[in-house]
C-alpha positions in Angstrom: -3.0 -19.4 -24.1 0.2 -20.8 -23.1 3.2 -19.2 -21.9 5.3 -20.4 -25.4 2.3 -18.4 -27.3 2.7 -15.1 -25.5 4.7 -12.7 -27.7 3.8 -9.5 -25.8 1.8 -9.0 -22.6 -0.1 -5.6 -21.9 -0.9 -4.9 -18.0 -4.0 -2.6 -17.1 -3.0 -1.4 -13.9 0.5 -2.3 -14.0 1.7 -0.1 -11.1 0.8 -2.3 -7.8 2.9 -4.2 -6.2 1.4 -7.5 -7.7 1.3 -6.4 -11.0 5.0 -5.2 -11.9 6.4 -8.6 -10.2 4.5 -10.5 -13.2 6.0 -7.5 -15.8 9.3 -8.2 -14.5 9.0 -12.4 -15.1 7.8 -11.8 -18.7 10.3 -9.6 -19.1 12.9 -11.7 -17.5 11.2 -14.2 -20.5 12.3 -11.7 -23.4 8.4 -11.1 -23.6 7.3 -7.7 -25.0 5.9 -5.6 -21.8 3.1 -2.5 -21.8 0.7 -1.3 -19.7 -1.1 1.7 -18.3 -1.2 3.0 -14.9 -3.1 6.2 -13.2 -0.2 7.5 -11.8 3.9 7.3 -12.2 5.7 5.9 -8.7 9.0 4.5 -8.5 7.2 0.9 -9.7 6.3 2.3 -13.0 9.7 4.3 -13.4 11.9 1.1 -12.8 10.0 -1.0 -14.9 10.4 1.5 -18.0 13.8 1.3 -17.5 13.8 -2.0 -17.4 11.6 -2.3 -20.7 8.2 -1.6 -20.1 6.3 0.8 -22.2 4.2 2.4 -20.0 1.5 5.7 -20.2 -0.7 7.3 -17.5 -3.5 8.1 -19.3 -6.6 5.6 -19.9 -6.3 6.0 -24.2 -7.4 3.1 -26.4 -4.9 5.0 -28.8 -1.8 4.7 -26.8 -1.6 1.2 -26.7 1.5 0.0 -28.5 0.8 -1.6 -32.0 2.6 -5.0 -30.8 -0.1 -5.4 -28.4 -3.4 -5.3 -30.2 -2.9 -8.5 -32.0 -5.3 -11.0 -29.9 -3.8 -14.0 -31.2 -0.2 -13.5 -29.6 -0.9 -10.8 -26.7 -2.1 -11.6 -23.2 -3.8 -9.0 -21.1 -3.6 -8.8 -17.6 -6.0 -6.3 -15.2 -6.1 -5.8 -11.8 -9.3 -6.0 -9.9 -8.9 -2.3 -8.7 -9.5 -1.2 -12.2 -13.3 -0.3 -12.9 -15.5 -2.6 -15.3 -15.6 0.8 -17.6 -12.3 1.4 -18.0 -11.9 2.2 -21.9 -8.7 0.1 -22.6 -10.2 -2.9 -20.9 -13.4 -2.7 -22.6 -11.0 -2.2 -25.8 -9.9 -5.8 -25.4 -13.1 -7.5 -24.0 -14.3 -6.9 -27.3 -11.7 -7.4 -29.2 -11.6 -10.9 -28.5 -8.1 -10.9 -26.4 -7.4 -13.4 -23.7 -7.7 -11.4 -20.3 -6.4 -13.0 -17.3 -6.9 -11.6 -13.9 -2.8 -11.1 -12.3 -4.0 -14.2 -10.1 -4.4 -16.4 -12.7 -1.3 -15.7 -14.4 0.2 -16.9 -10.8 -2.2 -19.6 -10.9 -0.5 -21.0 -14.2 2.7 -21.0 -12.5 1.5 -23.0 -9.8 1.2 -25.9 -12.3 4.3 -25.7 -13.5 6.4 -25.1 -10.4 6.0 -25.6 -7.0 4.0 -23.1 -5.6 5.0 -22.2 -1.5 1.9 -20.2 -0.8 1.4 -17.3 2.2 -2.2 -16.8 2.6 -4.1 -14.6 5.4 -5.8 -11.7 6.8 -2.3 -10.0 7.9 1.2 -11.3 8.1 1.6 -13.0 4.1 3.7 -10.2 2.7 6.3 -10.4 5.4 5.8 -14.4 5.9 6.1 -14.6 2.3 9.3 -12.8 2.0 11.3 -14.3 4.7 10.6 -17.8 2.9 11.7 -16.2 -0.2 14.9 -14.9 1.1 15.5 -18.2 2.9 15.5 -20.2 0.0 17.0 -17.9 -2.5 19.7 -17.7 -0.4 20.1 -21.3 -0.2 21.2 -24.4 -2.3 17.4 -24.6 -3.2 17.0 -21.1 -4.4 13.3 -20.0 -5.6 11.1 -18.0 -7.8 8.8 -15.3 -5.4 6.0 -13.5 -6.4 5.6 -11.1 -3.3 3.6 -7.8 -2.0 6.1 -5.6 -0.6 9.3 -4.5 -1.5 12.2 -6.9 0.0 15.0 -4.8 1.0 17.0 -7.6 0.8 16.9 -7.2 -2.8 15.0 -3.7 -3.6 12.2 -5.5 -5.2 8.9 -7.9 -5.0 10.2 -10.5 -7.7 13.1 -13.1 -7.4 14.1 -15.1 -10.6 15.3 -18.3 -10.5 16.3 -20.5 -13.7 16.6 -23.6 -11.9 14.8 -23.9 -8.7 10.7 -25.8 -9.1 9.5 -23.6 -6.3 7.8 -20.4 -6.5 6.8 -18.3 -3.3 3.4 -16.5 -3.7 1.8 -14.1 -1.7 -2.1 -15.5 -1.9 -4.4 -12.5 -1.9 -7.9 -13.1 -0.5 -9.0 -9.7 -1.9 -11.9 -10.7 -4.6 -11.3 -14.3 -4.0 -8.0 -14.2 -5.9 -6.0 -17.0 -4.1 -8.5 -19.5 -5.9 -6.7 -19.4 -9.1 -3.9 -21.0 -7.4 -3.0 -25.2 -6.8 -0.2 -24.7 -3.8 2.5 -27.6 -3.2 2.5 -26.1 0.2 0.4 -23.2 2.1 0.7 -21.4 5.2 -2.2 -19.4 6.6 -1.7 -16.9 9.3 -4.7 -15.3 9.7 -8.7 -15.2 9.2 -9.9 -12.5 11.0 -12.5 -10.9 8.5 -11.9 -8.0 5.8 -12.9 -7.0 2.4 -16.4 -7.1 3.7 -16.8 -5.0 0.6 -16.1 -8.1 -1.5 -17.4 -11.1 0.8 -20.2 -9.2 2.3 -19.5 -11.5 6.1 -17.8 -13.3 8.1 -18.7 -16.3 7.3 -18.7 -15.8 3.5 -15.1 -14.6 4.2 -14.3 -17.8 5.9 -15.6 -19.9 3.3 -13.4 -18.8 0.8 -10.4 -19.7 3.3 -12.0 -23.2 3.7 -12.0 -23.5 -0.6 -8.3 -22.2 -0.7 -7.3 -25.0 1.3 -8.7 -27.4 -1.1 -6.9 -26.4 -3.6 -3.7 -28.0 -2.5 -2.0 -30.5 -4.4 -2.7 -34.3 -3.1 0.7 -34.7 -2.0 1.4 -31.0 -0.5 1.2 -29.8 3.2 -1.2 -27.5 4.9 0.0 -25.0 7.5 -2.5 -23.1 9.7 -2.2 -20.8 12.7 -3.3 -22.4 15.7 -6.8 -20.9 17.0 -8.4 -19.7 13.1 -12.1 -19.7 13.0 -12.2 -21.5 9.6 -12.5 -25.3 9.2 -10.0 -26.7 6.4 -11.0 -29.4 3.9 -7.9 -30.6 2.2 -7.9 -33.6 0.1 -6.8 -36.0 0.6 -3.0 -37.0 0.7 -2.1 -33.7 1.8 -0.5 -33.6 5.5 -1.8 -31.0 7.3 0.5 -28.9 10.5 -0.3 -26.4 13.0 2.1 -23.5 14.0 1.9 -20.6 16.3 4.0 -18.9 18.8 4.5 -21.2 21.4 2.1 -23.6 20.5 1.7 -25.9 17.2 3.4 -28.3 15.5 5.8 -25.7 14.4 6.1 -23.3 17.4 8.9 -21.4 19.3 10.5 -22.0 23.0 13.5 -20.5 24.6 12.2 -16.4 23.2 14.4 -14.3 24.4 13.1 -10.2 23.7 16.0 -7.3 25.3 19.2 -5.4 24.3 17.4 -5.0 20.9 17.5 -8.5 19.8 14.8 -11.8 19.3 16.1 -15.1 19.6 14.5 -18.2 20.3 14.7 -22.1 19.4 12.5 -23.4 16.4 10.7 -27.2 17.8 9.6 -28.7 14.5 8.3 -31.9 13.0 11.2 -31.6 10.3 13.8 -30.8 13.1 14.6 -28.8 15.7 16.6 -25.4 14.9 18.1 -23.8 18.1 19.0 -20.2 19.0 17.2 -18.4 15.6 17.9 -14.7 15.4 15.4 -12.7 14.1 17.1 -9.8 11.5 14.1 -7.8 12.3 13.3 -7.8 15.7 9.8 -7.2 16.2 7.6 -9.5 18.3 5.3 -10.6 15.6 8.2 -11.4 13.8 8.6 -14.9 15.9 5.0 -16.0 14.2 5.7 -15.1 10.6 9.7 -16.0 10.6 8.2 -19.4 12.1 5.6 -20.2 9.1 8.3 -19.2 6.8 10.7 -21.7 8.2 8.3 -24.4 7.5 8.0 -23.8 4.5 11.9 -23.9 4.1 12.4 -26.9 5.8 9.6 -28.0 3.3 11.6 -27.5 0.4 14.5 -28.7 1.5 16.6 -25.9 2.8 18.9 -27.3 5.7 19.4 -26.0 9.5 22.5 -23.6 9.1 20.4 -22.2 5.8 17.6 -21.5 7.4 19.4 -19.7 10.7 21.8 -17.2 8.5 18.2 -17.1 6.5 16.5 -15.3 9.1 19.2 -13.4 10.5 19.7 -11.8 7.5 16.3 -11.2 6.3 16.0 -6.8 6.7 12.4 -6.6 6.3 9.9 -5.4 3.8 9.4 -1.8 3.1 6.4 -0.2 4.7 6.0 -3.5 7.2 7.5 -1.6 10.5 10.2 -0.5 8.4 12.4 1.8 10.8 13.3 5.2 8.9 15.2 6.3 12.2 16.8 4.8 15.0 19.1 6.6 17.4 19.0 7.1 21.2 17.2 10.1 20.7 14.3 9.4 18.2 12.4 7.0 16.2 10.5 6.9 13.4 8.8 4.0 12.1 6.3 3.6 9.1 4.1 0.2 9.1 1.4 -0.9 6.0 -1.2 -1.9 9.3 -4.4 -1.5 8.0 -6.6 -3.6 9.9 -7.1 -3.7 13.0 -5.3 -6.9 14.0 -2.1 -5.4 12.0 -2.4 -2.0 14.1 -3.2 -3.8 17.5 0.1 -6.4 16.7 2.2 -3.8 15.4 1.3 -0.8 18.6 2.4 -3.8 21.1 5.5 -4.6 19.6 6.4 -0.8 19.3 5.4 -0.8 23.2 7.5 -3.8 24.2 10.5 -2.3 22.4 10.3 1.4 24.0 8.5 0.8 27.4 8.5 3.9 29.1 9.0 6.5 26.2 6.6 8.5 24.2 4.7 6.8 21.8 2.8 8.7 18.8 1.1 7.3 16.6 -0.4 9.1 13.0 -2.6 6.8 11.8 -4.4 7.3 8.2 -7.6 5.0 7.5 -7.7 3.1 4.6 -11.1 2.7 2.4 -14.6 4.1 3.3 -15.8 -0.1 3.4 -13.3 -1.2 6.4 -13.4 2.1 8.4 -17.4 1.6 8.6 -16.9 -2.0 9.2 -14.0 -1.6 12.1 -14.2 2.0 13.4 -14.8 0.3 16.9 -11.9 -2.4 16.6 -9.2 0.1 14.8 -10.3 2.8 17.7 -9.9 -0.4 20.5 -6.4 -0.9 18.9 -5.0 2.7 18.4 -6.2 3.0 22.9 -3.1 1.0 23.8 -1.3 4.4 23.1 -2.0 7.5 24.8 -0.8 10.2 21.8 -2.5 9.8 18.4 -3.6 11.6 15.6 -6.7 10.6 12.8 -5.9 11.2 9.2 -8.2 12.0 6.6 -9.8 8.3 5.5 -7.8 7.2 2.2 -10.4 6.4 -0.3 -8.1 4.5 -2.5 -10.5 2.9 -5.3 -13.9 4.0 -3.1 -16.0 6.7 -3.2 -17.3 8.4 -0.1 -20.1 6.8 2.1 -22.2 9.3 3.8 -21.7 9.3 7.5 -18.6 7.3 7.4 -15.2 9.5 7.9 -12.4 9.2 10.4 -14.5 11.2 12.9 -16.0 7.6 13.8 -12.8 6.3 14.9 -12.0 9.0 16.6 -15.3 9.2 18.8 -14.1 5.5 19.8 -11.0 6.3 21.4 -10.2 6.4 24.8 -11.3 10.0 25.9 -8.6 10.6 28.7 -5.6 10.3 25.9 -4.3 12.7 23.7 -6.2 12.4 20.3 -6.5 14.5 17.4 -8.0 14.7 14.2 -6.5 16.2 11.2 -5.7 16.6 7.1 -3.6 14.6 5.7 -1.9 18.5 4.7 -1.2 18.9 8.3 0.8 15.8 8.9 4.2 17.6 8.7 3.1 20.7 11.2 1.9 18.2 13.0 5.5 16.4 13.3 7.2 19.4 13.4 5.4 20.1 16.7 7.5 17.3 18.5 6.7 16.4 22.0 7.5 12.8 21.4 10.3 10.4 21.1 8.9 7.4 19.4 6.8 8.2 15.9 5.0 5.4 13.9 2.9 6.7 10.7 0.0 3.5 10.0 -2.3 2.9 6.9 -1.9 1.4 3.2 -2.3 4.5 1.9 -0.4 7.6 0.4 0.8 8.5 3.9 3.7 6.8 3.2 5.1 9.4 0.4 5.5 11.6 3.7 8.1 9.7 4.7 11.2 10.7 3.9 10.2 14.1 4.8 9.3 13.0 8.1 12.9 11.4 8.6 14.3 14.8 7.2 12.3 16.7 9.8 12.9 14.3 12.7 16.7 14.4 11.9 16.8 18.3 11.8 15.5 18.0 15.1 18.4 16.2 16.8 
């Protein structure tokens, strides 16, 4: 089916984060929109205002007469949505095309020029830095991202001119494969969705296939150190970057008075005295792959400094809620252990010497009994923190596999705790603290703004 035959598309699952960015670029297209999703959240809500026709019940009979026509509708499904679900069977037999969300992306990749962020941990903020870059610049883009940008209040950027589109590549169920990058970063390989891949080196592989998958004439950026082994065809130039090592690293990093700075040493020229808008230490590794792809696509020196300066940050990715002298209050997506191990020593560098707690909620039965050792290795560099309840997400339990196996893994002399996720709030109305991060993917997150409310009751 091609984009000029699509006369409505219908989305099951159209709630993620993923999913509503392609809603909102067929409905940027005039496109009719539907879609069902298990739950309402401020995703579904703005996209029925902006169009959408959306229900929360899975009912064959809901589905709006404009999109039962299999000639002129496309269906899209995200993988989270089980083989049985009664709307999807509905159009399998039907005869409808179905396209997984990252083929749909993959088709774009064709067409325009597709700046890809792929890796364990660090795409959705990589990804969105590059975005803003260029969308702020004379090159301007099309982005396809997995957080909400609070540069714009949302995960999709339109542009009607610009032939490059930034794309978060998600490794989850092998995903990124639809795609044919002009350019990729990758910023991570350290394993996950062991669920999906089954090991390590399985995981790997599918890294190693990505990266064949870039154009002939495209580049190739990997993080210095990864376990996998790229193939790219040939034609395409392959880089390195990494902090202070690479082809694309940093030099001159100045951390204090609550700023980052440092000098960019690239093969497409040098960019001195780079100020991070968000100031957190891993911030120097993502805001440097996202650079390179800028200078990529053409975006020049002066673009790409205001760029990162004013880039705020994605929502959920150590996104401060509160910041005074007295308390504050951070909320980060960290999931895996990698993410929770970067994002506890950047908290640590920035307060040295105050009183760090940490609420951390686990995310999927799979990973916890996967990484129980490595998430409990992580969550030691802190001496205060409390175990959530495990967030099941799309899983169902696994005997003998709760947060209690995290917890047994942590450091025995600090303070540790174990609780519901009902008990959060008593818990941070207890205080004793003067630092609070709340980690995991999960629905910790619509605590929140309660937390903040709390915490600024306090003061």
């Amino acid at each position: 089916m091609r984009l000029d035959d699509i006369k409505s598309v219908y989305f099951v699952g159209i709630g993620g984060i993923g999913m509503s960015a392609i809603a909102r670029y067929f409905l940027h297209r005039g496109v009719k929109v539907a879609g069902y999703d298990r739950t309402p959240s401020d995703l579904t809500l703005k996209l029925e205002e902006e169009g959408a026709e959306i229900h929360y019940e899975e009912d064959v009979d809901k589905i709006p007469s404009y999109c039962k026509d299999p000639i002129s509708c496309l269906v899209i499904y995200t993988p989270a949505i089980p083989a049985n679900h009664k709307e999807l069977v509905y159009f399998q037999q039907g005869g409808f095309e179905i396209q997984k969300r990252a083929q749909v992306l993959g088709t774009l990749t064709y067409s325009l020029k597709g700046l890809c962020v792929a890796g364990t941990h660090g795409k959705t903020t990589t990804s969105s830095m590059a975005a803003h870059i260029l969308h702020q610049s004379h090159t301007d883009c099309n982005a396809f991202l997995g957080g909400i940008t609070k540069n714009y209040g949302t995960n999709y950027i339109l542009s009607k001119d610009s032939p490059y589109v930034v794309i978060e590549a998600d490794e989850f169920d092998r995903s990124f494969h639809w795609l044919t990058p002009f350019a990729s970063v990758i910023t991570a390989t350290d394993a996950d969705h062991l669920d999906i891949y089954g090991t390590e080196e399985a995981y790997l592989e599918s890294f190693n296939k990505y990266s064949s998958l870039i154009q002939p004439n495209g580049y190739l950026i990997v993080h210095t150190g990864l376990k996998m082994s790229p193939r790219p065809q040939q034609g395409v130039t392959t880089f390195t970057y990494g902090r202070e090592e690479g082809d694309f690293h940093a030099e001159r990093i100045k951390i204090g008075n609550g700023t980052i700075t440092f000098d960019l040493k690239s093969p497409f020229g040098n960019i001195d005295d780079i100020e991070l808008g968000v100031p957190v230490n891993v911030n120097i590794e993502n805001g440097i792959a996202a650079m390179a792809l800028a200078q990529i696509a053409g975006a020049t020196e002066s673009e790409i400094r205001d760029g990162m300066k004013s880039f705020t940050g994605v929502s959920r990715r150590f996104d401060f809620h509160l910041r005074t002298d007295k308390m504050v209050y951070i909320s980060d997506y960290a999931h895996h252990p990698e993410e929770i191990r970067q994002s506890i020593i950047s908290i640590n560098q920035l307060y040295k010497g105050r009183h760090i707690k940490a609420i951390f909620q686990p995310h999927l039965y799979t990973r916890t009994r996967d990484f129980y050792k490595e998430f409990a290795d992580a969550l030691s560099l802190l001496e205060d923190v409390v175990i959530a309840d495990i967030y099941p997400a799309r899983e169902l339990p696994i005997p003998g596999v709760s947060s209690q196996l995290i917890y047994d893994c942590l450091r025995p002399e600090m303070k540790r705790r174990q609780c519901r996720k009902e008990e959060i709030l008593d818990i941070v109305k207890e205080g004793g603290y003067d630092v609070l991060v709340t980690l995991g993917a999960g629905d910790i997150e619509d605590y929140a703004d309660t937390i903040t409310k709390i915490l600024k009751e306090r003061e």
